[in-house]
N, C-alpha and C positions, 0 to 999 in steps of 0.2 A: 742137506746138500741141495743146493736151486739148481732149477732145468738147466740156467745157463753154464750150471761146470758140469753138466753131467752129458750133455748135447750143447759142445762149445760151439761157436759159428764159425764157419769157413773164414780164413783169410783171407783177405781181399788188399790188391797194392793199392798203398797209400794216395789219393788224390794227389792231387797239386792243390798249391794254397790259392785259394781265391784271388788273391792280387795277382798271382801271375795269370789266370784264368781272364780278368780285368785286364791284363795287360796285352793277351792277345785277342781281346775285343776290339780295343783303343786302337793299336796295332792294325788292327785290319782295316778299321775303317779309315784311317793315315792313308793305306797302300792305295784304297779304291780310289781317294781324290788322288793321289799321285800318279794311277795308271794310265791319266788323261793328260799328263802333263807333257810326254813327248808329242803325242798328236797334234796337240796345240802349238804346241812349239813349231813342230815342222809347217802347221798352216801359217802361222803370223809370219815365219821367215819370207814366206812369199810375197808379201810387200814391204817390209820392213827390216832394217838394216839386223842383225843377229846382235850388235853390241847394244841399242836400241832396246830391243828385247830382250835381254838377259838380266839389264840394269833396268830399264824400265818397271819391270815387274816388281822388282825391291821397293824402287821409289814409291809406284801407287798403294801397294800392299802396306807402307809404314805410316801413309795417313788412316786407316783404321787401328790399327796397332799404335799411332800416337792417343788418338782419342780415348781410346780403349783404356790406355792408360792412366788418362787426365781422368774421364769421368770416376772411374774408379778408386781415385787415390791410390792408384798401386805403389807398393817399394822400390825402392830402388836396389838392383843385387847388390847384394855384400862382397869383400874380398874376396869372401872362398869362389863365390857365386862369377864376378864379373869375367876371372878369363873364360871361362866355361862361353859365358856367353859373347864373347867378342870373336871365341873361333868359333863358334855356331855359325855369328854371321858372314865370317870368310869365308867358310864353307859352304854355307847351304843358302844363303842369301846373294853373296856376289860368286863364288868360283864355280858350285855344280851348275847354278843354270845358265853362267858366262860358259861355260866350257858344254854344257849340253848343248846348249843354241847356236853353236861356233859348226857340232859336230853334223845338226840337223840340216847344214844346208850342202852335206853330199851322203848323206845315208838317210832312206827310211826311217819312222818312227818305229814300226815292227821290228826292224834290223838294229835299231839303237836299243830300243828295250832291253832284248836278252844283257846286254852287259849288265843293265841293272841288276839285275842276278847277281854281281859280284859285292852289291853293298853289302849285304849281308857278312860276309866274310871282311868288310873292310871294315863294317862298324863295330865289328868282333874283337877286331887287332888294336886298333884304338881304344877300346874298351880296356882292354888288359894291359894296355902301357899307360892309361891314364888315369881312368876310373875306379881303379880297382878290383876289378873282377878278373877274376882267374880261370876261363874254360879251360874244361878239361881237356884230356887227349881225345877220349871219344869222339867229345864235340867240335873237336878240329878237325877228325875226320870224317862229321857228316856233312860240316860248313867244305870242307875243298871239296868230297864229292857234288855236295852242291854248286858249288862254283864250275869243276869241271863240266858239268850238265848243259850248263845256261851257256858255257862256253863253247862247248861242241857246236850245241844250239846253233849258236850267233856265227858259228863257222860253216853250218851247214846253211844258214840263211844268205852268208855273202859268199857261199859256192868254194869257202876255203882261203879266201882274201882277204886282206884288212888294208883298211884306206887311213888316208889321213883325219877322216871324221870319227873311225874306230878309237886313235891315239886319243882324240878331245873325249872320247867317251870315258877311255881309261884315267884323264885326268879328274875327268869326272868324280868317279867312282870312288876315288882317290879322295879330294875333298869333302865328295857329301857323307861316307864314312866319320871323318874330322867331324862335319859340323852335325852326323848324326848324335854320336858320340859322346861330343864335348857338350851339346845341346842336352840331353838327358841326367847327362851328369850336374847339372845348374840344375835341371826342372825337377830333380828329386827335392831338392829343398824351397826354389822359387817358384814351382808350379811351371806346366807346361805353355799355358797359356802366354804365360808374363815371360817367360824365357823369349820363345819368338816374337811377341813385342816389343822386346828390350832390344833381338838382335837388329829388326828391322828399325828400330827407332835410330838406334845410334850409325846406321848402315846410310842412312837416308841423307844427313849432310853431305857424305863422299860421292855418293852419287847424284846428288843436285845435277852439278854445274855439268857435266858430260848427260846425263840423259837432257836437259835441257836446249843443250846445244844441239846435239842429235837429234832433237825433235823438231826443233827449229827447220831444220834442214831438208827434213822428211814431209810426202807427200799426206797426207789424211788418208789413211786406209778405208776398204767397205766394211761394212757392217758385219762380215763374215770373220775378218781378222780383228776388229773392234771386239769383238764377244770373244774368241779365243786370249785374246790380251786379258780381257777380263776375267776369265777362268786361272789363267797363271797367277793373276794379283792375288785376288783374293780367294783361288780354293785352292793352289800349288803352294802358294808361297806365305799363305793367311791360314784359312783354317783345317788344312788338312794336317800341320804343324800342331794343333789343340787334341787332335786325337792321336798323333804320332809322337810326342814329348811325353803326353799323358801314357803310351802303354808302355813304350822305353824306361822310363820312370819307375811305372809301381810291378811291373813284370822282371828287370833285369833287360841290359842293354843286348847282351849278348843272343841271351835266348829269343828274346820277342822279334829282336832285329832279323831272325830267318824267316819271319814272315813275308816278306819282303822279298823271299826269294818268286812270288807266287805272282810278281808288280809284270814282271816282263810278259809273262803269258795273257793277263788283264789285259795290259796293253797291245799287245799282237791282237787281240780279240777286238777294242776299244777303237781299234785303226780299221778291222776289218767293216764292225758295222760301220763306222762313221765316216770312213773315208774310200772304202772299196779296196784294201788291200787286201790280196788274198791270206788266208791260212791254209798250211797246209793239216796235213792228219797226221803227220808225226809230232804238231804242235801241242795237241791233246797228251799222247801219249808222253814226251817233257814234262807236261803239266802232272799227268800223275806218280812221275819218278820224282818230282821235285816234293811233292806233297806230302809221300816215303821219308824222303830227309829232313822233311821239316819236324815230323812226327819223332825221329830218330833222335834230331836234335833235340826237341823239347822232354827229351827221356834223361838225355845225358847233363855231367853236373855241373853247373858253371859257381865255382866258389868266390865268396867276397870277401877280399882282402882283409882284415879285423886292425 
C-alpha cells in the first residue's frame, strides 16, 4: 500500500482551464485601452463636430487594419465567419461610438462610464441568442446584480436624473453588446486581430464620403484634440480590439465580458487624473462590490450549446 492511499491529499476545487485564465488577461488589458475612451471622446467633442468623431475614428483606424491585412496575406472570413463580422462593425465600429459621442456632448465622461457597466449584461444576452452559449441562472443573477450596481452608480452620479445623452448611452450599450458579441463569435475561428480588421476594412467605404465632407467643413483642431483623436483611432478602435476579441474568444463571451464591469470605475478614475473631475468615496467602494460579482460570476456556469 503507497503513502499516497494511506495519507490521501486534501481536496482542492478544480482550477479553471487556462484559456479561460488567458481569456481574462486578454480581457483586461481590452478594458484598460477602453477606460480612456470616454475621456477622449468628451475632449475631441470640444472642437469638433460629434458625427466627425464617431465616424472619423473608424475611417483612420481602417488604414492600419487595411495594411495590416495586405502585408500579411490575411483571409478572407468565410460564410460562417462574415456575418459575425459585419455586425461587429455596425456595432462597435459605427453605432457605439456614433451613439457614445452624440451622448458626450451633455454628460460627463465619469457620468457616461457607469452605463458602461451594463455591456456586460448586454454582451451576455447576445451571446446566448446567437453564439451559442447558455448562462446559467446563477449567472444571470450576478450579471443584473451587476448591472443594478453601475446603475445605482450612474443614478447617484447624475443626482437621480437621466438626460438625453443617458438615452445615447443606453443605445449605446445596446450595440457595442451586438458588435461585442458577434465580434468574438467570428474571432473564435478568424482570430481576433483579423476580426476587427475585417470590420474596420469593410466599414471604411461607408464612411468615406460623410467623414470627408465633414472634414472639409471643420476647423483644424489643437494639438490637444489631434492626440485625443488619435487615441480613439488607434488604441479604442484598433488595438485595444486585439486584446478584447482575443479574451472573448478563448475565455467564453459571456464569462470574460464581466470584466468589463470594472471599465466604468477605470474610467471615473482616468477622468479624474487626466481631466480634474472629481471622485467621490463611494466610487471606491462600487468598485469593490462590482469585483464580488465579477468573482461570483466567473464561478457560475455558462454552458455551450453542442
Amino acid at each position: 500500500m503507497t503513502r499516497s492511499t494511506l495519507y490521501p491529499s486534501p481536496q482542492t476545487a478544480p482550477l479553471a482551464p487556462p484559456s479561460v485564465w488567458e481569456g481574462y488577461g486578454y480581457g483586461f488589458l481590452g478594458v484598460l485601452v477602453f477606460s480612456l475612451t470616454l475621456p477622449m471622446t468628451r475632449l475631441a467633442v470640444t472642437e469638433l463636430a460629434p458625427l466627425l468623431v464617431g465616424l472619423g475614428r473608424a475611417l483612420v483606424a481602417a488604414v492600419p487594419a487595411i495594411a495590416l491585412l495586405w502585408l500579411t496575406r490575411s483571409r478572407r472570413p468565410n460564410r460562417q465567419e462574415w456575418p459575425g463580422v459585419i455586425l461587429a462593425a455596425l456595432g462597435i465600429v459605427v453605432g457605439w461610438p456614433l451613439a457614445s459621442t452624440l451622448a458626450m456632448q451633455s454628460v460627463s465622461s465619469s457620468h457616461g462610464a457607469v452605463f458602461n457597466g451594463l455591456l456586460p449584461l448586454s454582451t451576455a444576452a447576445f451571446a446566448a441568442l446567437r453564439s451559442g452559449e447558455r448562462p446559467s441562472a446563477s449567472f444571470w443573477g450576478w450579471a443584473v446584480v451587476g448591472a443594478a450596481l453601475v446603475t445605482t452608480f450612474a443614478l447617484r452620479q447624475g443626482h437621480g436624473t437621466l438626460s438625453t445623452g443617458d438615452l445615447w448611452l443606453l443605445v449605446a450599450v445596446v450595440l457595442g453588446g451586438m458588435g461585442y458579441a458577434e465580434g468574438a463569435r467570428a474571432a473564435r475561428t478568424l482570430g481576433g486581430w483579423r476580426t476587427i480588421c475585417w470590420a474596420l476594412a469593410i466599414s471604411a467605404p461607408v464612411v468615406l464620403a460623410p467623414v470627408g465632407w465633414m472634414a472639409a467643413q471643420a476647423q483644424w483642431p489643437g494639438a490637444t484634440v489631434v492626440s485625443a483623436c488619435a487615441y480613439l483611432a488607434f488604441g479604442s478602435m484598433f488595438l485595444g480590439f486585439f486584446a478584447w476579441y482575443r479574451g472573448l474568444a478563448v475565455g467564453g463571451i459571456a464569462r470574460v465580458g464581466q470584466v468589463q464591469l470594472l471599465q466604468p470605475f477605470l474610467t471615473v478614475v482616468a477622468a479624474a487624473l487626466f481631466f480634474g473631475e472629481s471622485v467621490e468615496p463611494s466610487t471606491f467602494l462600487f468598485a469593490a462590490a462590482v469585483i464580488a460579482v465579477i468573482a461570483g460570476g466567473r464561478r457560475a456556469i455558462v454552458r455551450t450549446k453542442k
